[in-house]
C-alpha positions as CSV (number, residue, x, y, z in Angstrom):
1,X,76.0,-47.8,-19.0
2,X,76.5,-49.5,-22.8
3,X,79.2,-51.9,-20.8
4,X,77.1,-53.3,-18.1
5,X,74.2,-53.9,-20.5
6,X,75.9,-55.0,-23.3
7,X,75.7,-58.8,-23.0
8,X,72.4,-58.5,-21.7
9,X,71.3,-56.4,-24.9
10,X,72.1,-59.2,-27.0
11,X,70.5,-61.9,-24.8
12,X,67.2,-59.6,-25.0
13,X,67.8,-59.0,-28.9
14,X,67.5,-63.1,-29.3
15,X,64.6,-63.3,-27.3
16,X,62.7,-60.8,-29.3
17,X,63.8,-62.3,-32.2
18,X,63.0,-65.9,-31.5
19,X,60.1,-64.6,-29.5
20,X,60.5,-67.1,-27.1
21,X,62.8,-67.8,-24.5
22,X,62.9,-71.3,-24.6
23,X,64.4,-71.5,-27.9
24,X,66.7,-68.6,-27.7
25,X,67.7,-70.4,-24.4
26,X,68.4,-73.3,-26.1
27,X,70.5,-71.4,-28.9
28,X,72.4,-69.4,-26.8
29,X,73.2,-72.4,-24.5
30,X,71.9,-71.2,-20.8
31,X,69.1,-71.8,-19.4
32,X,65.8,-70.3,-19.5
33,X,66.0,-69.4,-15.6
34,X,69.0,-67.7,-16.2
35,X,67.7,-65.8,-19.9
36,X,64.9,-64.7,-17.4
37,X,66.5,-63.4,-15.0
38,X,69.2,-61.3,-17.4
39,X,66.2,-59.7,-19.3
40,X,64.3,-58.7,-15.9
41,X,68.3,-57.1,-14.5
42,X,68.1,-55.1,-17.8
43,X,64.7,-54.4,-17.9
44,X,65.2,-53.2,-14.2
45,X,68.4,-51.0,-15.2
46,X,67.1,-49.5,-17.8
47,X,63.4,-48.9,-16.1
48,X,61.6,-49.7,-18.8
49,X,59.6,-53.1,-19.7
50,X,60.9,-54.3,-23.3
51,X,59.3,-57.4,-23.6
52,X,55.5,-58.0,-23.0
53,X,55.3,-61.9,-21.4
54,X,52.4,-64.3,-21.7
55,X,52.3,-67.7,-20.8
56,X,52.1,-68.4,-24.9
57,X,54.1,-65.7,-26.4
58,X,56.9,-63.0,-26.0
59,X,56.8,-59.7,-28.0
60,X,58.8,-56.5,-27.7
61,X,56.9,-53.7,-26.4
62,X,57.5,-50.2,-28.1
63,X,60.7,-49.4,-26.1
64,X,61.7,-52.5,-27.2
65,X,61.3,-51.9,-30.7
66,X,63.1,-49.2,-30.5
67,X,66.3,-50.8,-29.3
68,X,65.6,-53.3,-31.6
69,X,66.1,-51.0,-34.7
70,X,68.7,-49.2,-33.3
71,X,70.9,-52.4,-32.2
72,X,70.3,-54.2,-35.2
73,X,72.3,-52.2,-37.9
74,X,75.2,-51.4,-35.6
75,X,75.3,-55.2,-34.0
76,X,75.3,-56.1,-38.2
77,X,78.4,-53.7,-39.1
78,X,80.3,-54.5,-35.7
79,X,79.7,-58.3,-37.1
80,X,80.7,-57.3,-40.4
81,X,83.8,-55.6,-39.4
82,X,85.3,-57.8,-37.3
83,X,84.4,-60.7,-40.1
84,X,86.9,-58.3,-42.5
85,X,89.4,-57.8,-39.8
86,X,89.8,-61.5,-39.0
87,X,89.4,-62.4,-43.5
88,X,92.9,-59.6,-43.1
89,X,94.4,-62.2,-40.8
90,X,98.0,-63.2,-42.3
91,X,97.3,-61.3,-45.3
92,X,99.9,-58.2,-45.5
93,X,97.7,-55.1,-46.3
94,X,96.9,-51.1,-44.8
95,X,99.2,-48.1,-45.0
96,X,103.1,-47.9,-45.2
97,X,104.2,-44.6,-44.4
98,X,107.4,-44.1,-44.7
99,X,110.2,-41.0,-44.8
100,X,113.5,-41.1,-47.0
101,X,115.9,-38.8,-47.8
102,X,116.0,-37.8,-51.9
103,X,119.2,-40.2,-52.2
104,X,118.0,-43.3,-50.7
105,X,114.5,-42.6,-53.1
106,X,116.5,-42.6,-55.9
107,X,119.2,-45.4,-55.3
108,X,116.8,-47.7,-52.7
109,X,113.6,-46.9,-52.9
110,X,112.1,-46.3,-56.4
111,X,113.7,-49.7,-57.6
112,X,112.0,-51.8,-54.8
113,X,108.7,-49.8,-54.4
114,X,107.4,-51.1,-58.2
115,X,108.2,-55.1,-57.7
116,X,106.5,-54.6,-54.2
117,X,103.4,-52.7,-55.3
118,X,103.0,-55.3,-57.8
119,X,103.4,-58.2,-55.2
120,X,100.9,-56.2,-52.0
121,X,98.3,-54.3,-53.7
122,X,96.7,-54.2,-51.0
123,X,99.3,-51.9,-49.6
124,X,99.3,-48.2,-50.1
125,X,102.6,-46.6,-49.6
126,X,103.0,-43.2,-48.9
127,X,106.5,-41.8,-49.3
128,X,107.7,-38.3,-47.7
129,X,110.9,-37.3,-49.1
130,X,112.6,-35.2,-46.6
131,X,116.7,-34.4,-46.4
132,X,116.1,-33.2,-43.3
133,X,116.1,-34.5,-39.6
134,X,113.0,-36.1,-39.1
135,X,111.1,-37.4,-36.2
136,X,109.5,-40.4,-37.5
137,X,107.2,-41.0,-34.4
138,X,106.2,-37.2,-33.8
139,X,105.3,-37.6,-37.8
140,X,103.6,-40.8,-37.4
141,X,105.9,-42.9,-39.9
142,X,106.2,-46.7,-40.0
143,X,110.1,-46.1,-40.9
144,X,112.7,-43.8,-42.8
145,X,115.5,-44.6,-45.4
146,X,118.2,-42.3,-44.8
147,X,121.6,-42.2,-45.8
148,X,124.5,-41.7,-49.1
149,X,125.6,-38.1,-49.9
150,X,123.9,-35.2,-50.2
151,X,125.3,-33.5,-53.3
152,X,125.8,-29.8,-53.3
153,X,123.4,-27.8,-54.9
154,X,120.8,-30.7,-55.3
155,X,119.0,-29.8,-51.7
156,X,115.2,-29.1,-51.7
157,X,113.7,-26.2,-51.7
158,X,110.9,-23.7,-53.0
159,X,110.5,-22.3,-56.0
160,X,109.6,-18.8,-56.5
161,X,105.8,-19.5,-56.0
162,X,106.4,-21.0,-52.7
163,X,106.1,-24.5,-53.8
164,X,108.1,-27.3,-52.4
165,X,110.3,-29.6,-54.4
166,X,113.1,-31.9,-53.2
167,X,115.5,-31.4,-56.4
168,X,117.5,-32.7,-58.6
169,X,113.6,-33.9,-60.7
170,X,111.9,-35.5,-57.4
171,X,109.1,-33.7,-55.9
172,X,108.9,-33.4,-52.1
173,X,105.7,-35.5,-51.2
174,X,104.9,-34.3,-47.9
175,X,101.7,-35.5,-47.2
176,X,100.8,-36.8,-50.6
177,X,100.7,-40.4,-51.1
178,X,102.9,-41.3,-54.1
179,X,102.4,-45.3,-55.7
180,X,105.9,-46.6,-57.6
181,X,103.7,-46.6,-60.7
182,X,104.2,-42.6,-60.4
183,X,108.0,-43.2,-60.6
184,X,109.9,-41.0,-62.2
């Protein structure tokens, strides 16, 4: 129901506002005929009158208030938010969540993540060191870093309290966001 009404929610939000449809005509570009007529299709969908009409004035009725307070707020953060998502255009920011084995931490990743940080705080990188096979869309990663030797005896594991680590000094972060400033 929100879908067909929504354009004529906001026509009927500017009319209560202005409180007159001659000048929210005029702001919105249309014409008063066809402001008229989009009010009385939403006043008839809805079944409920939501503005009271003289011949000198236009006011909201209580039902109309009542959409008015409610549509306000959300209209404002829906403005809001897609004032912040367009202000993100062509800057790099969000999450980077990526998977690497222990190795390419150590050798590729550590030395990059810093300089990077430092150049895109507005990104937050979350690093999952795994030597295992991992599925990086079933665990919802932007990418993994895989690949040198695995040395003997420097596998992940558990300790004897059931904790994780990845070994050889690098704790597994599965799930835990980690920032280069945490670098060993």
């Amino acid at each position: 129901m929100l879908k067909e009404n929504f354009n004529d929610l906001q026509l009927f939000l500017a009319v209560a506002k202005d409180r007159s449809f001659t000048r929210a005509a005029g702001k919105l570009g249309v014409s008063q005929s066809a402001l008229s007529h989009a009010i009385k299709g939403l006043e008839g969908r809805l079944n409920i009158r939501l503005l009271t009409r003289t011949t000198r004035s236009v006011a909201p009725t209580e039902a109309g208030e009542r959409i008015i307070d409610c549509l306000e707020p959300r209209l404002a953060d829906l403005e809001q938010a897609l004032g912040d998502i367009i202000q993100m255009n062509g800057q790099d920011a969000g999450n980077l969540r990526l998977s690497a084995g222990e190795h390419a931490v150590r050798s590729l990743l550590w030395p990059k993540l810093k300089p990077f940080l430092k150049a895109y705080p507005q990104i937050n990188v979350e690093l999952v060191v795994d030597n295992g096979l991992v599925d990086i869309v079933a665990g919802r990663f932007d990418g993994r870093a895989a690949g040198g030797e695995r040395r003997q005896g420097h596998g992940g594991g558990a300790d004897r309290a059931g904790h994780a680590h990845g070994g050889g000094g690098l704790p597994r972060l599965s799930g835990q966001s980690r920032h280069a400033a945490d670098a060993p």
